[in-house]
Backbone bond lengths (Angstrom), bond angles and torsions (degrees), N, CA, C in turn:
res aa  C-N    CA-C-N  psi(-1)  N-CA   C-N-CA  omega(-1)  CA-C   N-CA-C  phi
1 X - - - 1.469 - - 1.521 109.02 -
2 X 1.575 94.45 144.43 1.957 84.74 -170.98 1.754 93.90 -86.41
3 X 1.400 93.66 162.86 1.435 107.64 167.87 1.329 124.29 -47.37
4 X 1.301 160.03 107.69 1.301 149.74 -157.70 1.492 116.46 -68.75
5 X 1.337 128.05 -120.63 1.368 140.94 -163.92 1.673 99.79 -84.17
6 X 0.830 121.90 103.97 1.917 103.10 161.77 1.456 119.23 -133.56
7 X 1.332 100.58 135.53 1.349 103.71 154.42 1.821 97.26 95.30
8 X 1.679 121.06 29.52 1.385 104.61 -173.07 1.605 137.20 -9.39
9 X 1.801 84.17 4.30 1.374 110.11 168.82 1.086 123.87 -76.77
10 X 6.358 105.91 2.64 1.161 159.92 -166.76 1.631 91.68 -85.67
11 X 10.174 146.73 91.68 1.098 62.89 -32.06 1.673 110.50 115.23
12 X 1.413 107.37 -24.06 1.830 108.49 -163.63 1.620 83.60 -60.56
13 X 1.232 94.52 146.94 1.723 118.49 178.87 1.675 113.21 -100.53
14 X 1.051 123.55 120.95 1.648 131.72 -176.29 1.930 106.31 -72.59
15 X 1.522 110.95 89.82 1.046 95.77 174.21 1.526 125.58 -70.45
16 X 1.189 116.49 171.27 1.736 124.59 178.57 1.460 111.66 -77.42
17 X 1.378 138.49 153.76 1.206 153.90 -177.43 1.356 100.09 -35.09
18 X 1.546 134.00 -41.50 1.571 135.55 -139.92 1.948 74.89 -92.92
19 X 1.086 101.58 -63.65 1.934 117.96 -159.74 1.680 90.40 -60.54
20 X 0.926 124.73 -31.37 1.858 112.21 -172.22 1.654 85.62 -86.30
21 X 0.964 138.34 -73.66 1.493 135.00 -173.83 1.903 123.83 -43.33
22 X 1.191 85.67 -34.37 1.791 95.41 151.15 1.166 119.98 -86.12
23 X 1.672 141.04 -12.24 1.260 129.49 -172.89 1.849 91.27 -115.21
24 X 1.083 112.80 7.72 2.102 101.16 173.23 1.414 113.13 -102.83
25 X 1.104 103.02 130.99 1.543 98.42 177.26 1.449 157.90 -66.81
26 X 1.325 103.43 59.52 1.838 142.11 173.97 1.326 91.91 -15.00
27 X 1.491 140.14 -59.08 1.459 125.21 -122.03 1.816 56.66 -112.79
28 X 0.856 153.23 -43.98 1.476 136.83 -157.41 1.809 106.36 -70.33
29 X 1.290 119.47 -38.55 1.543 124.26 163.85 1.311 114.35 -55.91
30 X 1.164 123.49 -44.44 1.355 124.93 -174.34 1.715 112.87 -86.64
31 X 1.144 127.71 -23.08 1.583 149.54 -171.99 1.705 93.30 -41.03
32 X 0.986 120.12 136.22 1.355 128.40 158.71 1.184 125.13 -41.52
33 X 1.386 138.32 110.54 1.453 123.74 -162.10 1.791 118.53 -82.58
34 X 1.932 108.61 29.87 1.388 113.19 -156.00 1.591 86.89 -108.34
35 X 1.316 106.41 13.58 1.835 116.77 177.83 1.581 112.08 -116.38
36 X 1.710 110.11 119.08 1.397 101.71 -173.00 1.532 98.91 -89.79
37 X 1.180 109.12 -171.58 2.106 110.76 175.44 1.153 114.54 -68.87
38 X 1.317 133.77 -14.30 1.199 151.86 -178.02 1.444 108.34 -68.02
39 X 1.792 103.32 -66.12 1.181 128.46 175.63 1.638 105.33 -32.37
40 X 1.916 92.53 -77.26 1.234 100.39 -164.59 1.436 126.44 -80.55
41 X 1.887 117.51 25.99 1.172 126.94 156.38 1.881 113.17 -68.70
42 X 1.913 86.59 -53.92 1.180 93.39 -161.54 1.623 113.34 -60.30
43 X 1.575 120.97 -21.69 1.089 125.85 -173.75 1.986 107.44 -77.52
44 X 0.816 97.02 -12.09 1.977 117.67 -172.25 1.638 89.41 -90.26
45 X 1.510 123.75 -49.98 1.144 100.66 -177.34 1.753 124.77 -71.56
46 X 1.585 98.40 -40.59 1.314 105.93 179.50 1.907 112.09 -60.04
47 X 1.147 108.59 4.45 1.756 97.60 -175.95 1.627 77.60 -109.25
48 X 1.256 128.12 -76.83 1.401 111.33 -178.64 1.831 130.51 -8.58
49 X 1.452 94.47 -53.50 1.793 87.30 -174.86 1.460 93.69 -100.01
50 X 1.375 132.11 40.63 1.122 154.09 123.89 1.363 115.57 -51.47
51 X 1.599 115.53 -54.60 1.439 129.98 -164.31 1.783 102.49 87.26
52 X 1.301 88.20 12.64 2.016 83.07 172.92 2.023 111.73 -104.22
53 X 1.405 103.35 95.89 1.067 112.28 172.81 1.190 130.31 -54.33
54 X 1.128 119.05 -76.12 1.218 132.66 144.03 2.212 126.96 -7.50
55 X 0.818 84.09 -64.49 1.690 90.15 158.27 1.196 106.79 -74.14
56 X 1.284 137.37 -60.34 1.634 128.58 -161.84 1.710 101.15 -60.06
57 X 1.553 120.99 -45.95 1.228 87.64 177.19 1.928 128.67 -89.13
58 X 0.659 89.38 -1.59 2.097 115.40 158.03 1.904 90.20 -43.61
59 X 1.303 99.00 -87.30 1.354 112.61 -175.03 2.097 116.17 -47.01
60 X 1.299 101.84 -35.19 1.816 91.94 -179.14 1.262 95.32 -102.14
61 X 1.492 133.86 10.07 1.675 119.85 168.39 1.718 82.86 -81.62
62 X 1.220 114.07 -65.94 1.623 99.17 -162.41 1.418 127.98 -53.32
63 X 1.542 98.72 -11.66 1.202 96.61 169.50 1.825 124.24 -83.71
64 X 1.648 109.30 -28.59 1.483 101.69 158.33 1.400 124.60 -67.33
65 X 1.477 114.75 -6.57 1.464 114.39 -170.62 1.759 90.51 -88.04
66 X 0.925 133.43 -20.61 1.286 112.14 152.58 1.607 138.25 -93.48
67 X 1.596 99.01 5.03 1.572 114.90 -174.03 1.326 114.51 -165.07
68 X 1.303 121.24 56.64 1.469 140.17 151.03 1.571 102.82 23.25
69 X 1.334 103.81 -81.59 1.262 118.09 -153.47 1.870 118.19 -86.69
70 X 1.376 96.45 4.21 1.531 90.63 174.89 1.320 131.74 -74.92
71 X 1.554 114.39 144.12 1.336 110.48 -164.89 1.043 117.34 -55.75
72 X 1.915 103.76 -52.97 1.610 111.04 -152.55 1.236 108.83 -70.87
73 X 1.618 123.72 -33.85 1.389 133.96 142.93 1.322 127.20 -2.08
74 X 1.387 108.98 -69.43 1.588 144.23 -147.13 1.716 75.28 -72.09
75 X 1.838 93.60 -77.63 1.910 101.53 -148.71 1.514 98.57 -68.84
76 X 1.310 140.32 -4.17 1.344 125.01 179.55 1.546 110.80 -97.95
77 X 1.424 114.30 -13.99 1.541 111.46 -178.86 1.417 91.69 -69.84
78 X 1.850 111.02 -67.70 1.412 109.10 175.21 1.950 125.31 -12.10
79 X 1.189 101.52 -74.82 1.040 121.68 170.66 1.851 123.58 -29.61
80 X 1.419 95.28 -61.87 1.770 98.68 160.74 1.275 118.03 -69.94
81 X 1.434 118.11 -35.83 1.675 102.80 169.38 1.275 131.35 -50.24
82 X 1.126 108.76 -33.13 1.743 138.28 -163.48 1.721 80.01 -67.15
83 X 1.430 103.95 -86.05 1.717 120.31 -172.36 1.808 105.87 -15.93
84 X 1.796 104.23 -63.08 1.184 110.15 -173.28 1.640 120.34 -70.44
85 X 1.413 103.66 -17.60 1.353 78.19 166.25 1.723 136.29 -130.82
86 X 1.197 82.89 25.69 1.637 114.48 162.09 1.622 107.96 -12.52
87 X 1.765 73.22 -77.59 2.199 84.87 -174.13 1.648 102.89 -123.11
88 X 1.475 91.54 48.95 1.979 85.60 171.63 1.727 93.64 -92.61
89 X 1.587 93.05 107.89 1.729 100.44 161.01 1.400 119.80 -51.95
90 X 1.185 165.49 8.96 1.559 164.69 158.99 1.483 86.39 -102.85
91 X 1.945 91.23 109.19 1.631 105.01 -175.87 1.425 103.89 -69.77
92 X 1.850 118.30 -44.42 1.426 114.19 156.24 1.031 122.64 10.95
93 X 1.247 99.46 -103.66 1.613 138.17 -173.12 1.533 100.48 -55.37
94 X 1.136 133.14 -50.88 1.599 126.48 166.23 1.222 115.93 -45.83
95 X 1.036 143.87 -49.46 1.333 168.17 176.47 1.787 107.71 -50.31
96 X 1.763 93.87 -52.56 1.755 105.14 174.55 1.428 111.46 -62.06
97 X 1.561 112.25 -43.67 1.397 115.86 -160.84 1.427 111.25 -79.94
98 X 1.299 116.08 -36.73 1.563 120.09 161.81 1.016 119.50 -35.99
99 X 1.680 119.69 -54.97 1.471 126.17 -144.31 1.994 95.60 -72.18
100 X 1.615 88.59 -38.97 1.547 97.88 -150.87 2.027 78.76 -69.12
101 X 1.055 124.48 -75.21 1.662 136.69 177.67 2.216 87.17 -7.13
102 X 1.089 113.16 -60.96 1.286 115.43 -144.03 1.857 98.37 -78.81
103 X 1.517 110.94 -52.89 1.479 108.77 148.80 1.655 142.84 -14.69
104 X 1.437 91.84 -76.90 1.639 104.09 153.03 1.480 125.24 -59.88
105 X 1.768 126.72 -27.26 1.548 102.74 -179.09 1.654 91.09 -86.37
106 X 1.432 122.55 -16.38 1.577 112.05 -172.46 1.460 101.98 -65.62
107 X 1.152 131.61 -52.96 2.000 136.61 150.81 1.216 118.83 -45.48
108 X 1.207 129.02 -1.78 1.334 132.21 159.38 1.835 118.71 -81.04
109 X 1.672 106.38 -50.75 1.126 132.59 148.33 1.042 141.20 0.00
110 X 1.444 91.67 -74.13 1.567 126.22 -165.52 2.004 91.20 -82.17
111 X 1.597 106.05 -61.73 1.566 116.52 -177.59 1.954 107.17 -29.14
112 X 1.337 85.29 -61.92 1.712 90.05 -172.84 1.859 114.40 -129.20
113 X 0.703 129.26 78.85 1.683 140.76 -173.46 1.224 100.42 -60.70
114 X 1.249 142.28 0.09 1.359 145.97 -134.60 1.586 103.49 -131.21
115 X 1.249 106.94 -30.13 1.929 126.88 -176.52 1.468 105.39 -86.77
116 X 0.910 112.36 148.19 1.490 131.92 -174.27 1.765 91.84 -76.93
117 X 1.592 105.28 -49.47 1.983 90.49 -142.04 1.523 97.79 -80.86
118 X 1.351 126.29 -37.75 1.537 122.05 157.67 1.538 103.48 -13.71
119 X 1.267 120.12 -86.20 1.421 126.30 -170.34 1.649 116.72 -54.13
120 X 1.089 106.42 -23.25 1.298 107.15 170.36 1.727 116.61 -86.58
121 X 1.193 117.89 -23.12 1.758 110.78 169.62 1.382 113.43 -81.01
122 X 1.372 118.95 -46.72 1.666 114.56 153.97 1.287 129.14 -20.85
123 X 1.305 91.65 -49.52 1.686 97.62 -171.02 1.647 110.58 -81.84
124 X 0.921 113.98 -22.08 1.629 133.02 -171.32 1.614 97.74 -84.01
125 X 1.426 121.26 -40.66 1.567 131.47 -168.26 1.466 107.28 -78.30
126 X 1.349 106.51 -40.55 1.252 121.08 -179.58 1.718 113.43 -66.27
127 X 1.471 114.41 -51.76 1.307 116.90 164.24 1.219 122.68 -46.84
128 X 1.431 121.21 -47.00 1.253 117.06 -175.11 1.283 109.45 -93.43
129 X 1.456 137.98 4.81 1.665 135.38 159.79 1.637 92.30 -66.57
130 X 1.598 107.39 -61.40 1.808 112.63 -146.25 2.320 97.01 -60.23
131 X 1.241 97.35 -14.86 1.756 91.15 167.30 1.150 123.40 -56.39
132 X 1.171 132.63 -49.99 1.358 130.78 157.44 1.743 151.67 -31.14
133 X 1.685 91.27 -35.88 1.138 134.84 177.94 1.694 114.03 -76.44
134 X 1.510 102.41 152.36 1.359 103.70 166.11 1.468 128.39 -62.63
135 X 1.834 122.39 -165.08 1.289 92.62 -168.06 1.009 109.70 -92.42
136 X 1.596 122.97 -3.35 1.617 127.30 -144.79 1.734 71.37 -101.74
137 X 0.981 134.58 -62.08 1.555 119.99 -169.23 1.529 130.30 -75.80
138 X 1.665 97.85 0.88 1.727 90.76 156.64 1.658 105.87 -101.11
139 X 1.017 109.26 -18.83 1.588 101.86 158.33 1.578 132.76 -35.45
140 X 1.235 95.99 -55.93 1.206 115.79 173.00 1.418 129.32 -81.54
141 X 1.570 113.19 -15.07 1.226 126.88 126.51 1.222 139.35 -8.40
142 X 1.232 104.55 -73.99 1.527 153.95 -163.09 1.109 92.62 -79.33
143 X 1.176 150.92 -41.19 1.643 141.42 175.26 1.356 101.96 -69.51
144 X 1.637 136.53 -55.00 1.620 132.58 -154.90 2.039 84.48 -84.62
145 X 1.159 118.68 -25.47 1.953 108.87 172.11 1.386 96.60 -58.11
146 X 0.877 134.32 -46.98 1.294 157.37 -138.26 2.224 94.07 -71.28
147 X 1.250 91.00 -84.66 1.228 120.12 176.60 1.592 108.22 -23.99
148 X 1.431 96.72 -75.64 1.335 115.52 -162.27 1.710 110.71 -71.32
149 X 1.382 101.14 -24.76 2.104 86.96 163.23 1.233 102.71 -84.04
150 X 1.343 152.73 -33.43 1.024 145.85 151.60 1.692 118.94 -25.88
151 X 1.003 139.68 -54.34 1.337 144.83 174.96 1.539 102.38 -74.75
152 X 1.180 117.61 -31.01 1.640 113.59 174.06 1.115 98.61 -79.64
153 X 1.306 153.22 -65.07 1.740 150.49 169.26 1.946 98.96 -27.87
154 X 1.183 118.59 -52.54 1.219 120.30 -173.36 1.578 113.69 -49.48
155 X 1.530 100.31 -62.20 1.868 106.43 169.09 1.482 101.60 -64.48
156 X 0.588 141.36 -51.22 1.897 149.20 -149.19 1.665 113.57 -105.61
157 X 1.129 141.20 14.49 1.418 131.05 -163.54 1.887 112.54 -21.12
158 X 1.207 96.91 2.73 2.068 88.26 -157.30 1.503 89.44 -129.39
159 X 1.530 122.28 -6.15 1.334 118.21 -171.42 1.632 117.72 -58.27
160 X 0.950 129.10 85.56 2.102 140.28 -168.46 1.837 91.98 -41.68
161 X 1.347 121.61 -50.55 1.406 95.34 -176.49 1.024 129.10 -96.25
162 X 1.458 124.18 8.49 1.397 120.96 160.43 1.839 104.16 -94.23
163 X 1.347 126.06 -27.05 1.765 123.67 163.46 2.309 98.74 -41.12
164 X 1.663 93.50 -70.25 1.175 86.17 168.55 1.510 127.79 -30.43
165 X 1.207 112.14 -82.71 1.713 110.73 177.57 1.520 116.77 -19.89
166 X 1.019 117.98 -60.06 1.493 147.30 173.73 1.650 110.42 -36.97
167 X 1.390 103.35 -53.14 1.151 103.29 -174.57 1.398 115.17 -96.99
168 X 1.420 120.37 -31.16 1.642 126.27 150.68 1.637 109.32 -48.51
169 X 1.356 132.85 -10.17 1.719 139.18 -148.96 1.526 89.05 -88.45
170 X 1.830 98.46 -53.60 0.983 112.87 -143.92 2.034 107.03 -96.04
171 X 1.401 92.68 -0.20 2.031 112.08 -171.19 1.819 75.84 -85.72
172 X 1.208 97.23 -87.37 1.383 94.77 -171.11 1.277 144.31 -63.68
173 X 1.558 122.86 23.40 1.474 120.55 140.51 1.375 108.39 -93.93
174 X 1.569 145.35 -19.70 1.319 149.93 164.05 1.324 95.90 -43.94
175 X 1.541 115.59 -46.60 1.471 101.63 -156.76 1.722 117.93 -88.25
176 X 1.452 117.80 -2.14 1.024 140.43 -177.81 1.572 112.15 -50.46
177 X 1.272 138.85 148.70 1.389 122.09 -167.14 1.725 81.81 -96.91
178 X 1.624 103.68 -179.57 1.301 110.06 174.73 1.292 144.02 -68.88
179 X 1.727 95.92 -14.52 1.143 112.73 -175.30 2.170 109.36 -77.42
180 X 1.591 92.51 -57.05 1.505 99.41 170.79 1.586 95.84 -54.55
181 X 1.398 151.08 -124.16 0.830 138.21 170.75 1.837 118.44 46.24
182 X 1.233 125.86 -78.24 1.122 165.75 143.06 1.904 96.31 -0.53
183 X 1.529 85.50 -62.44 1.707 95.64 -161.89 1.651 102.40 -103.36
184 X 0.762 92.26 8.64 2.098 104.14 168.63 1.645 102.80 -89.27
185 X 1.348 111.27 -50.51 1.387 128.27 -166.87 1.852 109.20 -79.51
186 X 1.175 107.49 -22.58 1.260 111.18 -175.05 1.750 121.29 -127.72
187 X 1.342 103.22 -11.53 1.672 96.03 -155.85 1.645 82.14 -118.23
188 X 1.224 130.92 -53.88 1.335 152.93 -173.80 1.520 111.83 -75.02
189 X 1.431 123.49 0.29 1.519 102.62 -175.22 1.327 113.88 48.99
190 X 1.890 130.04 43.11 1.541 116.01 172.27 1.416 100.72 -119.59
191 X 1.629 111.37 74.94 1.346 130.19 175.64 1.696 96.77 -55.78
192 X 1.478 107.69 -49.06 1.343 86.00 162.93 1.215 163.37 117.46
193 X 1.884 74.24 174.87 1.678 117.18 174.62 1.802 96.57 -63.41
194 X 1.277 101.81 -38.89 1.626 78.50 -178.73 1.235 142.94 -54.97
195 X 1.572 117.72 -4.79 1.444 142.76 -167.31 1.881 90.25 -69.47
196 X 1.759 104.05 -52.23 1.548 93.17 -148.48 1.855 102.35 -69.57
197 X 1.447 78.50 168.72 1.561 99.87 -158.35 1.818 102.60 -128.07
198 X 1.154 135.65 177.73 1.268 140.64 135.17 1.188 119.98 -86.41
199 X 1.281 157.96 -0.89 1.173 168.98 111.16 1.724 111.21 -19.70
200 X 1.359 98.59 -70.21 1.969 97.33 176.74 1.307 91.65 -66.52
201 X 1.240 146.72 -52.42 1.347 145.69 -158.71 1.690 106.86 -39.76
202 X 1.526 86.12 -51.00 1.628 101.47 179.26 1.714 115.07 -67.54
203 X 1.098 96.11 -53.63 1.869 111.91 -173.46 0.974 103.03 -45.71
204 X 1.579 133.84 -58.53 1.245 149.67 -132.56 1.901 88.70 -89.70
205 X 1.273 113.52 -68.62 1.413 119.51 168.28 1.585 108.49 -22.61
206 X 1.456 113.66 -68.80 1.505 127.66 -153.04 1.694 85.02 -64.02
207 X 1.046 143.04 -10.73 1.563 116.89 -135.28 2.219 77.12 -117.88
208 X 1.396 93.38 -43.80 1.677 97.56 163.39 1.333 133.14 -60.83
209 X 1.539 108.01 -32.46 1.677 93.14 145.68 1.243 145.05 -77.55
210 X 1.754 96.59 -22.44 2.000 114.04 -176.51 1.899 87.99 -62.12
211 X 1.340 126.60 -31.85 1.487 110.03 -155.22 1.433 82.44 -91.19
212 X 1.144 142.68 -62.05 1.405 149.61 -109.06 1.547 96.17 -131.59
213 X 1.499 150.02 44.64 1.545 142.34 -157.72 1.004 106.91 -54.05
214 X 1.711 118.02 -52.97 1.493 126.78 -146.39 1.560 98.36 -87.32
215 X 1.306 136.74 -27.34 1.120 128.36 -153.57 2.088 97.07 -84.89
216 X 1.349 133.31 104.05 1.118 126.67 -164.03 1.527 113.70 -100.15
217 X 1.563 116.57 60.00 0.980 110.36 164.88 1.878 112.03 -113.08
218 X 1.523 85.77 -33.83 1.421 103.71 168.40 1.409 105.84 -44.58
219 X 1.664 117.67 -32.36 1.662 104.82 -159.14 1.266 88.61 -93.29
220 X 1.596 137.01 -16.89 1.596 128.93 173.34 0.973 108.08 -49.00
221 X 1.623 122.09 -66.55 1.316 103.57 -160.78 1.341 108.34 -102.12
222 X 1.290 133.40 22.40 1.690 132.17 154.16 1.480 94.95 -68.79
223 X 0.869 125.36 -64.91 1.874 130.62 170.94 1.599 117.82 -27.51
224 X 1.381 109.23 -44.79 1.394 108.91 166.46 1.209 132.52 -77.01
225 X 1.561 110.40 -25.95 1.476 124.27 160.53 1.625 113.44 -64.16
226 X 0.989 127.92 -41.44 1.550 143.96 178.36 1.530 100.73 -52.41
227 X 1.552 113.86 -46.52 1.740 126.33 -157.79 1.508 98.22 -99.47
228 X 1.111 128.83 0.48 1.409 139.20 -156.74 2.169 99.00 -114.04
229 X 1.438 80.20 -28.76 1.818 96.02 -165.62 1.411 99.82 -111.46
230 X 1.245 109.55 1.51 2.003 102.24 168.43 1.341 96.52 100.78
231 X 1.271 140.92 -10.77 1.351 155.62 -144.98 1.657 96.59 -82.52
232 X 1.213 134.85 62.14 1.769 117.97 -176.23 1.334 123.65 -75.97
233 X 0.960 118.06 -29.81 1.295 130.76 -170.74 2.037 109.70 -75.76
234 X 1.507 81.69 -43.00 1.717 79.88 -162.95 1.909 98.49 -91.68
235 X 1.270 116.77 -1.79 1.567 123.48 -175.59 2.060 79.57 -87.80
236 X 1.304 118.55 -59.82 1.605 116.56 -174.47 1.518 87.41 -28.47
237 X 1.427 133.55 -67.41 1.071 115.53 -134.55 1.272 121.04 -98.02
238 X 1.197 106.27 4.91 1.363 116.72 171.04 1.745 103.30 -99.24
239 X 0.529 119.18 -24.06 2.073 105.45 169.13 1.483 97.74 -88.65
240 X 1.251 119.30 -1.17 1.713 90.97 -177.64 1.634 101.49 -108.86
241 X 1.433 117.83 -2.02 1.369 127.27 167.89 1.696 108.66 -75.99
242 X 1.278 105.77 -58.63 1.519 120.54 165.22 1.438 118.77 -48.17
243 X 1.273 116.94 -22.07 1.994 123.46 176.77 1.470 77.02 -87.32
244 X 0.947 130.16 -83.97 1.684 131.06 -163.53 1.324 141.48 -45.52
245 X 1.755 104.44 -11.10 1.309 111.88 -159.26 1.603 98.90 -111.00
246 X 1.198 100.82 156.10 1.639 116.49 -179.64 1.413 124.14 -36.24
247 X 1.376 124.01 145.46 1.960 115.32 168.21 1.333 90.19 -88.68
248 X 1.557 102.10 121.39 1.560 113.02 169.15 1.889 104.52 -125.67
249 X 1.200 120.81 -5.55 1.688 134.79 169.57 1.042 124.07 -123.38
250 X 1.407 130.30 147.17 1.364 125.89 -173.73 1.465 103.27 -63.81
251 X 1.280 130.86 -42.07 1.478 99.99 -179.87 1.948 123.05 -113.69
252 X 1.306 76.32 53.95 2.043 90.37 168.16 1.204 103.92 -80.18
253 X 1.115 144.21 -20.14 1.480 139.94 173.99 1.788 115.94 -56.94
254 X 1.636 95.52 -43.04 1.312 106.01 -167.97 2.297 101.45 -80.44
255 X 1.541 94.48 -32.40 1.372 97.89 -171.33 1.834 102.90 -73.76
256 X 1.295 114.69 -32.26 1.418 116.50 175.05 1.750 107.15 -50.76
257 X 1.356 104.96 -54.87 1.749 126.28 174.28 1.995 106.10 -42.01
258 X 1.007 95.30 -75.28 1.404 95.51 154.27 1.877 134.85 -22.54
259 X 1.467 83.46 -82.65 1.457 83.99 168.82 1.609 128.76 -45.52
260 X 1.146 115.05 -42.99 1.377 139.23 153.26 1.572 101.57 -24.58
261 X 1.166 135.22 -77.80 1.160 145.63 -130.62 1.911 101.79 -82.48
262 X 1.843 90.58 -45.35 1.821 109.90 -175.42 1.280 77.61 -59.25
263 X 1.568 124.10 -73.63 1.970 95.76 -138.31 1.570 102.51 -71.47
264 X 1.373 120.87 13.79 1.332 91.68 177.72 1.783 101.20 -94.04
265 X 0.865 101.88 -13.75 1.605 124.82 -173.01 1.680 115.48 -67.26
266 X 1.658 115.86 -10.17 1.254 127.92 -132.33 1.317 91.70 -112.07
């Protein structure tokens, strides 16, 4: 599962000839046509819980290149884009992979409004476009992140990465200085930002690990919420579960790295 909203620091960016020709799906034109969309979902999923990103979305581009409009298609390419470009250093190319990630879950969306995980890659695509951005426009960000785990909580009450969102929603307007803050509440119409709390921040977290244990990103940033709230003891123990716990996502390697860094930080 990709990381959700971070850093209200969850806009599409016009990549250049090189970045659009790296982000269309080549290996999906060329793909053997002895694979139906079906096929080449199921083969997108099986590289995914692989932890091979990169292939999984290889495999669901070729599968929209024969079916535009499919959901599972749509929200799972999203989904690997997100993964891949998490920590792709060439802001460029970060920038490309977002836009296209955020495109496809908005056509995911639209396909089925009715599904939880649609609404949940949106919201995840969206977070990680509005990073780039200034503050007044990840602000505003931060309201349509906002929205859309909300409507995924609505279909899904148990869904771990939209709880996440929720509780990352609510870390990062706490963490906002007063001034941003300030201009959410007044300049932006983000009446609101005043809702979030450290309390949901926390809840919302805890409720993404009670569903989701093994998946340890949820416990990253419940850990930072914990260390954020004076919490030392119980933030210790959530990065040292997260150093310890299994690679079950393509980028647990980087969140283990992480964790690493908080408790030394602690």
């Amino acid at each position: 599962m990709t990381r959700p909203f971070l850093t209200l620091a969850a806009a599409a960016v016009l990549c250049n000839v090189a970045l659009c020709a790296a982000a269309t799906p080549v290996a999906a034109q060329q793909a053997p046509s002895v694979h139906t969309t079906q096929e080449w979902i199921a083969l997108g999923n099986a590289a995914y819980e692989a932890r091979n990103a990169a292939e999984s979305l290889k495999d669901y581009e070729a599968a929209l290149a024969l079916d535009a409009a499919n959901y599972d298609a749509l929200w799972r390419a999203a989904r690997s884009g997100i993964d891949l470009g998490q920590y792709e250093p060439n802001e460029a190319k970060q920038k490309a992979i977002f836009a296209l990630a955020n495109e496809r879950a908005d056509r995911a969306v639209k396909q089925n409004p009715g599904d939880a995980w649609g609404h949940f890659v949106l919201a995840a695509a969206l977070g990680r476009t509005a990073q780039s951005l200034g503050t007044r426009d990840r602000i505003k960000y931060a309201g349509q992140v906002r929205d859309q785990a909300l409507q995924c909580l609505k279909i899904d009450p148990k869904h771990s990465g939209c709880l996440h969102v929720m509780g990352e929603w609510n870390a990062e307007v706490m963490r906002l200085n007063g001034f941003s803050r300030m201009i959410a509440r007044n300049f932006l119409g983000g009446k609101v930002f005043d809702q979030a709390n450290w309390a949901d921040a926390q809840r919302y977290l805890v409720e993404a690990v009670t569903n989701d244990p093994r998946r340890i990103v949820h416990r990253l940033d419940l850990g930072r919420v914990y260390a954020d709230r004076g919490l030392k003891a119980q933030a210790r123990s959530q990065f040292q579960i997260v150093i310890d716990g299994d690679l079950i996502d393509y980028n647990d390697p980087h969140y283990k790295e992480e964790a690493r860094q908080a408790l030394n930080e602690l």
